[in-house]
Structures are given as C-alpha cells and as structure tokens.
C-alpha positions as MATLAB code, in Angstrom:
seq = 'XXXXXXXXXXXXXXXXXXXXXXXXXXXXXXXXXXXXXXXXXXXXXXXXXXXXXXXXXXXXXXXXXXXXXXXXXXXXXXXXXXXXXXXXXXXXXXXXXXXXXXXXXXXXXXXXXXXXXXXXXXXXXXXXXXXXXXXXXXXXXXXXXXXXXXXXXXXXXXXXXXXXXXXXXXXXXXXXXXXXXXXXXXXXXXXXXXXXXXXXXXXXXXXXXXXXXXXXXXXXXXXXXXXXXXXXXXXXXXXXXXXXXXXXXXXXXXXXXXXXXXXXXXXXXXXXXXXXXXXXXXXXXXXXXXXXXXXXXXXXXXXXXXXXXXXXXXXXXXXXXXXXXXXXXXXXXXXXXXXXXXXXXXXXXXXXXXXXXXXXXXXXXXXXXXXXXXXXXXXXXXXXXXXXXXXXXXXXXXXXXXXXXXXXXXXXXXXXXXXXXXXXXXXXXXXXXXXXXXXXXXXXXXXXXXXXXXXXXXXXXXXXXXXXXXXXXXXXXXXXXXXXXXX';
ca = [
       6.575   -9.759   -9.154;
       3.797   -9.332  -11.995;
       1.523  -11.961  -12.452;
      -1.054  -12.542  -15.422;
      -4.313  -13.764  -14.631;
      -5.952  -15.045  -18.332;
      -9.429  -15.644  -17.553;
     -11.288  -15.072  -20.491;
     -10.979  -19.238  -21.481;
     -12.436  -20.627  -17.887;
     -15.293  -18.093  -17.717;
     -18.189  -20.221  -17.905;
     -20.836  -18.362  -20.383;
     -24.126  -16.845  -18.472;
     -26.929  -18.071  -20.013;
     -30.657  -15.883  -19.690;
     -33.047  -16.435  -17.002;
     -35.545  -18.649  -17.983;
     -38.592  -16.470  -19.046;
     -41.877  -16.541  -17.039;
     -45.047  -14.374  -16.478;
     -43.266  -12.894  -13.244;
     -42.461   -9.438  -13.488;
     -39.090   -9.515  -11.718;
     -36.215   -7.371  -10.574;
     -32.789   -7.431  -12.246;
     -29.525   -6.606  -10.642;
     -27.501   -6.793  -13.586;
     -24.391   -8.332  -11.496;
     -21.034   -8.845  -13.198;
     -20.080  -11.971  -13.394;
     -17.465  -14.281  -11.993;
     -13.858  -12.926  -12.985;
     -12.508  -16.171  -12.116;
     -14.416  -18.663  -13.777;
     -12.775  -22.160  -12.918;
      -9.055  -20.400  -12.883;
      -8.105  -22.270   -9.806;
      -8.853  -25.856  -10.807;
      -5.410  -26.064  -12.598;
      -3.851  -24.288  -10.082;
      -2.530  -26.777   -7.292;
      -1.434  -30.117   -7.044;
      -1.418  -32.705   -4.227;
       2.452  -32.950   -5.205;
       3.426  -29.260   -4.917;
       1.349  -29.434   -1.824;
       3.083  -31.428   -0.014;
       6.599  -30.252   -1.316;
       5.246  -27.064    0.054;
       4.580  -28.500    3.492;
       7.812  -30.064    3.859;
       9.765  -26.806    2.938;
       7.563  -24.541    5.275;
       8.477  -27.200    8.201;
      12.657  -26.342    7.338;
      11.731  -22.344    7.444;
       9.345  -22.877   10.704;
      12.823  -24.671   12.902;
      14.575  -21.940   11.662;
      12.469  -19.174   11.970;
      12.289  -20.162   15.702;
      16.342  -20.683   15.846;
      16.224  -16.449   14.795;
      13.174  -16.024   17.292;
      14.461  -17.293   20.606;
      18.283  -16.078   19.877;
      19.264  -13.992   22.678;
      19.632   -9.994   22.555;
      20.868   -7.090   24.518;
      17.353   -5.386   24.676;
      13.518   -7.478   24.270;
      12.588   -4.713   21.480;
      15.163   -6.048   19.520;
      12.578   -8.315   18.755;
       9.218   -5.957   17.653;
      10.210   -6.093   13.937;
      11.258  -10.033   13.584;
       7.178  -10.502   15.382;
       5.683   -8.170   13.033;
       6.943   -9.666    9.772;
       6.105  -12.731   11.214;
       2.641  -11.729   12.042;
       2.699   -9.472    8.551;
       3.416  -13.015    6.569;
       0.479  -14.801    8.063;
       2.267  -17.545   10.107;
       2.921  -15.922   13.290;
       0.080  -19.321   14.317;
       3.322  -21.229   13.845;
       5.182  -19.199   16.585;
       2.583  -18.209   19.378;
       4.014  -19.202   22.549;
       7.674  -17.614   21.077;
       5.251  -14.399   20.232;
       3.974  -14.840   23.708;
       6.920  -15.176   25.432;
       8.415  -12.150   24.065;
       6.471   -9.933   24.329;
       5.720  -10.724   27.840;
       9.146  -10.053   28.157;
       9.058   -6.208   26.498;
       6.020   -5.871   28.265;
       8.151   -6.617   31.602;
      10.860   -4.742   30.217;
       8.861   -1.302   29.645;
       7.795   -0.903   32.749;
      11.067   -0.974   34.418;
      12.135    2.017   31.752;
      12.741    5.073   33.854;
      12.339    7.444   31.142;
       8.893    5.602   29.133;
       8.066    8.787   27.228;
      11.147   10.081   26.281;
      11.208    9.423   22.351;
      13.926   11.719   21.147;
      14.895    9.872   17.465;
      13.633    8.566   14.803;
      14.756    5.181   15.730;
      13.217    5.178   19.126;
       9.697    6.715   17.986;
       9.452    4.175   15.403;
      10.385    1.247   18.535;
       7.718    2.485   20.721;
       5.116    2.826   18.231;
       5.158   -0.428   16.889;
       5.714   -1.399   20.520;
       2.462    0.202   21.807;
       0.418   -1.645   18.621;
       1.883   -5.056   19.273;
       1.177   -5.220   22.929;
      -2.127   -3.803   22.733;
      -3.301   -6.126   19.696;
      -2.128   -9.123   21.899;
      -4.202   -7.810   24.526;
      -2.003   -5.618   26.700;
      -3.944   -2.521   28.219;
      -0.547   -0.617   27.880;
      -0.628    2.841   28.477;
      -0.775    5.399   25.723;
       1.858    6.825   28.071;
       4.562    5.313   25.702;
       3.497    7.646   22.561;
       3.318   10.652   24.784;
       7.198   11.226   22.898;
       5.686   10.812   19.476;
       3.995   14.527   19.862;
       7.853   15.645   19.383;
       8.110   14.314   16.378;
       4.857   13.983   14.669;
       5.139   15.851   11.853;
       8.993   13.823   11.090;
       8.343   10.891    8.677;
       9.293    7.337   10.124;
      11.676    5.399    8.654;
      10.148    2.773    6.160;
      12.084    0.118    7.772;
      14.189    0.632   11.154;
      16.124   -2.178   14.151;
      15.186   -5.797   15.154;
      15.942   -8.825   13.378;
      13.971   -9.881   10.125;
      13.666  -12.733    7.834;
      16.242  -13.226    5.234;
      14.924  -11.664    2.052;
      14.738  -15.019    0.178;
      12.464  -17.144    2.936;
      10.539  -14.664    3.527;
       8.235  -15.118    0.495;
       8.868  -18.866    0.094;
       7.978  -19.506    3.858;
       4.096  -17.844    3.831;
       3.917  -19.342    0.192;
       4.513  -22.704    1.845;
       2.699  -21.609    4.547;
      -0.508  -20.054    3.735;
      -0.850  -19.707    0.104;
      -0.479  -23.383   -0.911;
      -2.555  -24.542    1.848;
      -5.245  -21.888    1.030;
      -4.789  -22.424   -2.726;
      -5.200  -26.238   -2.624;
      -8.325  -25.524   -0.377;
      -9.322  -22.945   -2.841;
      -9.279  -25.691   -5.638;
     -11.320  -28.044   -3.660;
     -14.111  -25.929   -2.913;
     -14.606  -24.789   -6.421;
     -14.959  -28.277   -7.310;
     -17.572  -27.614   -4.777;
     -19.606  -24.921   -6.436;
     -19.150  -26.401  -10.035;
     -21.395  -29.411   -9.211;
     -23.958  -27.112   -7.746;
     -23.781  -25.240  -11.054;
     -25.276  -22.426   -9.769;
     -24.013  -20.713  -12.429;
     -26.561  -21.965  -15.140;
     -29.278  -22.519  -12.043;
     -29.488  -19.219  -10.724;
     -28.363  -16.493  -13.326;
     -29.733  -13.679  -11.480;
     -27.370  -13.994   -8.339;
     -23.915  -12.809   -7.574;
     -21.135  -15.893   -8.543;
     -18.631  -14.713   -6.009;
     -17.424  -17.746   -4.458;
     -13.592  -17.001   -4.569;
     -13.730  -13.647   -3.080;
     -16.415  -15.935   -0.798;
     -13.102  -17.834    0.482;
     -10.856  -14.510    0.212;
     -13.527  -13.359    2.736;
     -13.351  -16.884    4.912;
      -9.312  -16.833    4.786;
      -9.174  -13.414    6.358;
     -11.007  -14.653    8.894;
      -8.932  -17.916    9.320;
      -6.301  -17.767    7.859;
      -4.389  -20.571    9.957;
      -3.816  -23.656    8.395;
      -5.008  -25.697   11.834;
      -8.763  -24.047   11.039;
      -9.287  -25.235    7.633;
     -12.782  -27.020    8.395;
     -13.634  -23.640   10.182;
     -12.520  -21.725    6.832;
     -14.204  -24.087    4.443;
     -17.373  -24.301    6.993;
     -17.637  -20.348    6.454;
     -16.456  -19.678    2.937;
     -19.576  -22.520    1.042;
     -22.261  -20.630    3.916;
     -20.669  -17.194    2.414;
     -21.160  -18.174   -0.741;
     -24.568  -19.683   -0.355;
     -25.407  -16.352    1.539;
     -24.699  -14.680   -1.260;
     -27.340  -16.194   -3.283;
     -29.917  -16.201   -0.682;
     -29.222  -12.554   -0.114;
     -29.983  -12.013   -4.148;
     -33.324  -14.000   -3.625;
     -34.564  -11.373   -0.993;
     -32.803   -8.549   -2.791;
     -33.274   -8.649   -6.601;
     -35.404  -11.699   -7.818;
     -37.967  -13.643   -5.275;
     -41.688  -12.757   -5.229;
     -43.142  -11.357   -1.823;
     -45.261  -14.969   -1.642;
     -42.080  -16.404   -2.905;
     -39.828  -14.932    0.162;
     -42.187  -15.819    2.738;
     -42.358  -19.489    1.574;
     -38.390  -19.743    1.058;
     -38.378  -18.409    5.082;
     -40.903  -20.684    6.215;
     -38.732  -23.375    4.399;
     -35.767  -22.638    6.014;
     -37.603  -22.139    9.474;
     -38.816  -25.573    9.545;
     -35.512  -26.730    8.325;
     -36.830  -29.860    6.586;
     -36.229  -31.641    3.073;
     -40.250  -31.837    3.136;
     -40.990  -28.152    2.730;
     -38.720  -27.816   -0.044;
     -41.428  -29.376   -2.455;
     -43.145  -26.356   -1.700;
     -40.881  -23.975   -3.211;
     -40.583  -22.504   -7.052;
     -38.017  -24.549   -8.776;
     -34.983  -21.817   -8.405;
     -35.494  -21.981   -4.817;
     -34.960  -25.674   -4.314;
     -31.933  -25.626   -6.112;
     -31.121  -23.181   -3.115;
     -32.778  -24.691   -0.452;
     -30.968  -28.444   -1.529;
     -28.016  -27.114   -1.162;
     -28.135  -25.031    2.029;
     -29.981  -28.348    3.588;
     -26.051  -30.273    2.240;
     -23.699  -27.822    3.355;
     -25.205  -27.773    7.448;
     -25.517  -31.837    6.950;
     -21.554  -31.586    6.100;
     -20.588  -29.424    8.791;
     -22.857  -31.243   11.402;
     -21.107  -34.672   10.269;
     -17.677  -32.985   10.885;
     -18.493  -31.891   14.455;
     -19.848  -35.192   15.079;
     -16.999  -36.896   14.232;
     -14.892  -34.022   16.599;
     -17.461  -34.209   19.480;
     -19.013  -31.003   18.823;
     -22.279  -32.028   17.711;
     -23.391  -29.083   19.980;
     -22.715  -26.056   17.710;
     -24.541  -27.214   15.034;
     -27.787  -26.058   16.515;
     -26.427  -22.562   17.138;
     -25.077  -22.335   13.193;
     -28.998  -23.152   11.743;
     -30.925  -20.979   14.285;
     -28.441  -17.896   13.258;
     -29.287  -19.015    9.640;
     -32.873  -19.024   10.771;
     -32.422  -15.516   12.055;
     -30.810  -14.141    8.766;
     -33.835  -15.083    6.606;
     -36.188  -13.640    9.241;
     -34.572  -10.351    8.756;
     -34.256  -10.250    5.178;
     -37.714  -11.147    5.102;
     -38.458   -8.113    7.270;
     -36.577   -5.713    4.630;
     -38.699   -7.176    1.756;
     -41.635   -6.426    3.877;
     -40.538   -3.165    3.730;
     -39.298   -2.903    0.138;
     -43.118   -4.315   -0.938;
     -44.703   -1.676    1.259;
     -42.452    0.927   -0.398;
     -41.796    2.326    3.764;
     -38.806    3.834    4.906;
     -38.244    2.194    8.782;
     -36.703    4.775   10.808;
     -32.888    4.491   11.640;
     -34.099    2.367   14.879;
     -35.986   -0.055   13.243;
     -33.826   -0.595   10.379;
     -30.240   -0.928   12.451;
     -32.454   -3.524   14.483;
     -33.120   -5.842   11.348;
     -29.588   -4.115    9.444;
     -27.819   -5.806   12.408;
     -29.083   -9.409   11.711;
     -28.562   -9.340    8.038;
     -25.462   -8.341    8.389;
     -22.734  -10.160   10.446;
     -24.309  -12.020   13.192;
     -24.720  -14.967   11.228;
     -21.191  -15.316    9.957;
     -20.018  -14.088   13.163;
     -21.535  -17.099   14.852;
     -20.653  -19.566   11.943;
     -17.132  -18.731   12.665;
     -16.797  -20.155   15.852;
     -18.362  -23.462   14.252;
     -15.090  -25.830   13.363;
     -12.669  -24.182   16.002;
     -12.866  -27.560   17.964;
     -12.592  -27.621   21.685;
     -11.742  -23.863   22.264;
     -14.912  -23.275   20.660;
     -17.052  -24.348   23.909;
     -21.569  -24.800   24.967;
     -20.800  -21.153   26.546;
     -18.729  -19.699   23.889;
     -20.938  -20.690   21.196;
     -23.983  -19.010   23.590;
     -21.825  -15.380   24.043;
     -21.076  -15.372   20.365;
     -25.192  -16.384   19.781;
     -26.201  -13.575   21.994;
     -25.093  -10.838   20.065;
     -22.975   -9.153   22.586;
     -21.112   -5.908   22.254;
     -18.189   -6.957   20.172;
     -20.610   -8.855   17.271;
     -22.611   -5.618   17.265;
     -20.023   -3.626   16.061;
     -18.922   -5.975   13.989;
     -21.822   -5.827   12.303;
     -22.705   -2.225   12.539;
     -19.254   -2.071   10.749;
     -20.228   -3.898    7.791;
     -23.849   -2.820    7.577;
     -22.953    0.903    7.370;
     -19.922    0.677    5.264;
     -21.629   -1.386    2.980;
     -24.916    0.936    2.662;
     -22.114    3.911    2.597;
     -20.272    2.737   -0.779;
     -23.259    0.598   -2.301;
     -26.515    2.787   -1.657;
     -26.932    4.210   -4.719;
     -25.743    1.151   -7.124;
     -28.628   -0.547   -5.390;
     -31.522    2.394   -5.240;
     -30.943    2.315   -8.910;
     -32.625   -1.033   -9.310;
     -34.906   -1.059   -6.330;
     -34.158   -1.964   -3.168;
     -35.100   -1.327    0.565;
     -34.085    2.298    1.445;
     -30.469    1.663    3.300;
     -29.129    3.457    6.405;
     -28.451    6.562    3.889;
     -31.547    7.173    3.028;
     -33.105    6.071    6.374;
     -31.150    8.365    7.840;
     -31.791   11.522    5.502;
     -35.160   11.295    5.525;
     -35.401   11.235    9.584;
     -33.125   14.342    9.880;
     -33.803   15.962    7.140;
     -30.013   15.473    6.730;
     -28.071   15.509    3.120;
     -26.597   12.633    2.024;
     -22.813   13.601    2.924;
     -24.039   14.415    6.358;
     -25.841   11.148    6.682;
     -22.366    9.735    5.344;
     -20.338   11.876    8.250;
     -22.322   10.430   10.973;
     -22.722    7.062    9.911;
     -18.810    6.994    9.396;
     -18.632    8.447   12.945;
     -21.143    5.241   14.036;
     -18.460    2.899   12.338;
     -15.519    4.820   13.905;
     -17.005    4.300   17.306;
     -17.708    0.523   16.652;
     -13.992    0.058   16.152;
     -13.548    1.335   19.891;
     -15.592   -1.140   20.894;
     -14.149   -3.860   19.438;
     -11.273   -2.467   20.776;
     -12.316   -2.378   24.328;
     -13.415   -6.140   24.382;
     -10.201   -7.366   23.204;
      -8.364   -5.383   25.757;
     -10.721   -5.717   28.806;
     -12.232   -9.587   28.284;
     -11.513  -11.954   30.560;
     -13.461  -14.995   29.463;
     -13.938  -15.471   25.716;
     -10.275  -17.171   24.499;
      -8.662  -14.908   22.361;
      -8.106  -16.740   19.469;
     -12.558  -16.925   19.270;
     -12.267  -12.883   19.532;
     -10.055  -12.755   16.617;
     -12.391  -14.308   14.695;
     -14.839  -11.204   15.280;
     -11.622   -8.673   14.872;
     -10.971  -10.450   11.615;
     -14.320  -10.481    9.965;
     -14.688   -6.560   10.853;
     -10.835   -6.395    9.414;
     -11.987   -7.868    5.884;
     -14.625   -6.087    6.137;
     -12.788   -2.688    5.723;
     -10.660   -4.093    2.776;
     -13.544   -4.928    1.127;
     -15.922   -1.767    1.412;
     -12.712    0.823    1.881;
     -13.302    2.322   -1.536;
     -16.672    0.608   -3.261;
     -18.724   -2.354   -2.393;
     -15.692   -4.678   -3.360;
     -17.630   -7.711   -3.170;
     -20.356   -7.112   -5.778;
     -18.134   -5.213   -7.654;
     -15.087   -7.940   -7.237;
     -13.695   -7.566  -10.671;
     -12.603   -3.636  -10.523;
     -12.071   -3.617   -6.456;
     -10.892   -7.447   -5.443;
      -9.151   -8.510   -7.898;
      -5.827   -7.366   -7.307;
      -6.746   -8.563   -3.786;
      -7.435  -11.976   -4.778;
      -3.993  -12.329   -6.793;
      -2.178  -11.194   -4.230;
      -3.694  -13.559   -1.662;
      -3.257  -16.651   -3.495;
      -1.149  -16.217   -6.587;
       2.085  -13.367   -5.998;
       4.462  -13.959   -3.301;
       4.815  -11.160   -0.838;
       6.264   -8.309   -1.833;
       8.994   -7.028    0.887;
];
C-alpha cells in the first residue's frame, strides 16, 4: 500500500533569527517535514472503534495461540509475527508459556544439531533468536547444523501457524498505530503552543521523529505516560542540544547550566530571552511528569529524571568548553563526557512512567550508569559521530570521536571508522550479556535500554537520520504511523 504524504500546506513558514550584535553559529537545519500533518489525522471516534476491533482480534489471536499441536515449534512463527506486529504485550504470559515449553522441548531432542533441510534450519534459527531474546542462555549448540547449509538461502516464509492475511494489518493498526497516532496528535498540540518554531529558528523542529524515537522505545499501549514522558524531554533535548551546539554564547551556556542546576523559575530571569523560552518550558514538562507520578505514588523518580537532566547540561557544557578553547580531548576524556551527552539521560527518563515495576533500586541501577546504559550509549555516541562528523565540522563544532581519535593515533579517518565500529560491535555484546545473565533488573526495564540502542541503529544505519529526518526518516515515519504492515 502507497501512501501520499502532502505536506507542503501544514509546513509552518521559518521566519529569520532576530538580528543582534552576536556573532553566532548557524547550522542551517532543514526544517520540519511534517509541519502540523498529524492534527487532522485521528479522531476520538476512530479511536475508540479501533480499540474495540483490536479487543475481537486479541480473543482470537489467543484462541490460534493456545490451540494445541503435535510439536511446541509449531508455534516459533505464530510468536514472531506477533512480536513482528508490535502487540506481542497483549500475549506475554501465552509467549511465555510457550516458549518455556520449546525450551523444555529442545532439550529432550536427542539429535539438537542435526539440521539436515531447509525447513529444519530455518526452525532452529528462529528458535535459537526467540529464546535467547526472551532471555534464554540457550546454547549456540542448536546452529552447530546451520554450518551445513550456510551458503543455501532460507525460505522467505516456512511452518507454524500465522495470522490470517486480513487481521494481520487491521489488528497492529488497532493496536499500535491508532493508539500511537492519537498520542501523536496530542503532543503536537503540545509543541504548537510552545511555538518553538517562530521562538527558536536556529534549532532542529524534530518533534515527530522525537515520538518515532519514544515509540520504539515503548511501544506498548499500557506505557503511554512513559512514551509521552520521553518523546516532549526528546524533543526539548533537541533544542537544548542546538543551544550548546550551534547558537549559545560561551557566557550564555554557562548561565543556561547554572539555570538548570539550580532548577528554579528564579534563575530564569537571568537568562537571554531565547533561553527562557527554553528554560519555561523544560521547568513545565518535569512539573507534568512529577504531577503524574504523584498521582501513581511514584513521586520518587522524579528526582532521578532532573539530576540526569542536570548531568546532560554539565557535559555539554564541558564540550563547549572545549569547542571555545579550540582543544581536541583525547579519546578518554571525550568518551567520558560523549557518554553523558549521549544516552544516559534518556536511558534514565525511560524508566520514569513504568509505574510500580519501575522501583527506589531500579531507578538507582539505571542512575548509576551500569554496563548495559554504557553501551547503550557508546552505541549512539559513536554511530552518531560516525555518519554526522563531517556535516557538523563543516559549521564548527567540538572535534567528535573521529577526529579525536585520528589525531591520537595518527590514524585515517576510515581506520578511526573501523575501530570505532568495532567499539559499537562490542557494545552490542554487552547488552547482550546483561539481558541473558541478569538476575535482578525486571526485564521489561531492560528492554527499555535494548530498545533505545535498537532505534538507535535505524536511525544512524545510513546518515544521521534524525537531523537529516526528511531524506532518512521519512519513509520511517509513514510507515510507523500511517501504512499498514506490509506482509
């Protein structure tokens, strides 16, 4: 299915920055692709037609889920297209229970190796990925058959029981994409009133590919506060990251961080007029979430939310410090600041709005930056310097792991790209390892770090996707929230 996106009428028109005697950096950003598209787009009518419908599919879905079979592995294609479709958080004890079950079932096979067809390499492949991304440390011993038959091309679509053709689409439509959509709608509403857009010209307007980012991470209907909790921070971190990056002053940066270290409408008077539009709103958004975890007894991971805020502006401070000075840190000093402008902050935000799961000593593992959020963000802080280096070199900007890197070594810049890659390669092992081997963070908190490193790589795979969103996103964006799924 082809859908046209006309955008050209809701594009709000960029108007210059307001001249002054500050000699100031331009980014030349594109702007929004979007516009106010999505305002027209839902209704609190289709909405709740949608629910209703995706409540029919979900009894039947579980009717086709729990039918018996001769072998468990029947099964391994019915839970991928249900995880595939985004509403396997309909059907996690059923997803639990059977897998359990092939789990059981594949140790009692006498023969565990012994992958002679195409049929039964594809079965134990997708066997080995589904128990190990639910946390099974199953043993690679099950693949040992695919050497056989590695250079054979697998079927595109083999065994088990899968949805009917025509639910399929209708029932992660009804869903996801409505839900998200109507969200979507809501908290562009959101960003209108701010009108950042004719505030704060300079900065990146990227607030749906904002909530693309926020609906990879939670995607589940149950987590919407936790989705629109990190999709307006997102957004807002977009434009704070601009301030360091492309526009602020030295003097100017080191007021906006005292600001925001005192955390206080009274040293917002103290700010140049762009920044208190900033500053206002950043002040709102934590007074919003802290008024929803009041009201669901989790006043406690409020605190944790502004003091990894607090640690964000410290570090982009630090970079401007360097950027002013015109010094190149070494690769030491610049992965320790790279690290907390990165992901810490939104990995911590993330557990925000999880409710009870998300407990005092979750919130302090997630806070402490252990293993598992360091890759994370080593993920996105090297991918991103990887494919957006030299787009920001161009217009001046603190010297990124690339060029930290070659001048160290004395390395070229596609060696300092093969190692880095290597660095980001490794960081997926240790993701990896955490999700197989924890034993005391829930799961469903971990997949909020897997997730955020997993939109991560759709968004820097080929370019910096996210300043770039209208060449690399797009398509992304429309077929998140607009086309059903293709099958």
């Amino acid at each position: 299915m082809s859908v046209q996106v006309s955008l050209a009428s809701d594009q709000p028109q960029t108007p210059k920055a307001t001249p002054n005697d500050v000699n100031r950096r331009s980014a030349n950003f594109s702007p929004s692709v979007w516009g106010y598209h999505f305002l027209s787009y839902a209704s609190m009518e289709t909405n709740i037609k949608a629910k209703q419908r995706a409540q029919e599919l979900k009894e039947k879905v579980k009717m086709i889920t729990m039918a018996p079979v001769k072998k468990p592995s029947q099964k391994l294609d019915l839970i991928q297209d249900i995880q595939r479709l985004g509403v396997s958080h309909h059907f996690e004890n059923e997803i639990e229970e059977l897998l359990q079950q092939i789990h059981n079932s594949s140790h009692d096979s006498t023969e565990p190796g012994d992958q002679e067809t195409d049929n039964e390499l594809y079965t134990a492949a997708l066997q080995f990925r589904l128990l190990r991304q639910q946390g099974y440390n199953i043993s690679c011993a099950i693949l040992e058959g695919l050497a056989k038959a590695r250079n054979k091309a697998l079927p595109a679509s083999l065994s088990g029981t899968r949805f009917r053709k025509r639910d399929s689409p209708e029932f992660r439509k009804a869903g996801f994409q409505s839900t998200a959509t109507f969200g979507l709608m809501y908290y562009i509403l959101w960003w209108k009133d701010l009108d950042f857009v004719n505030k704060l010209p300079f900065a990146r307007d990227r607030v749906v590919e904002s909530y693309f980012w926020a609906s990879g991470v939670h995607f589940e209907p149950q987590y919407y506060f936790a989705r629109r909790t990190l999709s307006k921070v997102t957004a807002l971190l977009v434009i704070i990251d601009d301030i360091y990056d492309a526009y602020g002053t030295h003097e100017e940066l080191e007021l906006f961080t005292e600001a925001v270290e005192r955390w206080d409408i009274s040293a917002m008077y103290h700010l140049p007029e762009y920044m208190k539009v900033c500053y206002q709103a950043l002040l709102d958004v934590y007074v919003e979430i802290e008024e929803n975890l009041a009201n669901e007894g989790n006043l406690y991971s409020i605190h944790y939310a502004r003091e990894a805020m607090k640690v964000q502006v410290r570090a982009y401070l630090r970079e401007a410090k360097w950027f002013h000075q015109k010094y190149t840190p070494t690769m030491d000093e610049y992965m320790s600041a790279a690290l907390d402008t990165s992901y810490f902050m939104l990995a911590t935000t993330s557990f925000v709005g999880m409710g009870d799961i998300a407990t005092k000593d979750s919130m302090d593992w997630v806070f402490n930056d252990p293993k598992m959020v360091k890759a994370a963000s080593l993920i996105g802080r090297l991918m991103d310097d990887i494919k957006s280096h030299q787009f920001e070199q161009k217009r001046g900007h603190v010297a990124s792991a690339v060029e930290c890197y070659m001048k160290e070594y004395g390395a070229t810049e596609e060696e300092a790209n093969i190692e880095l890659s290597k660095q980001v390669n490794n960081a997926w092992k240790d993701i990896n390892e955490t999700c197989i081997q924890n034993t005391t963070i829930p799961m469903p908190l971990l997949l909020r770090i897997l997730n955020l490193a997993r939109v991560i790589e759709v968004i820097y795979k080929h370019d910096d996707g996210f300043t770039h969103a209208g060449i690399f996103l797009k398509d992304s964006v429309v077929s998140l929230f607009v086309e059903p799924v293709p099958l």
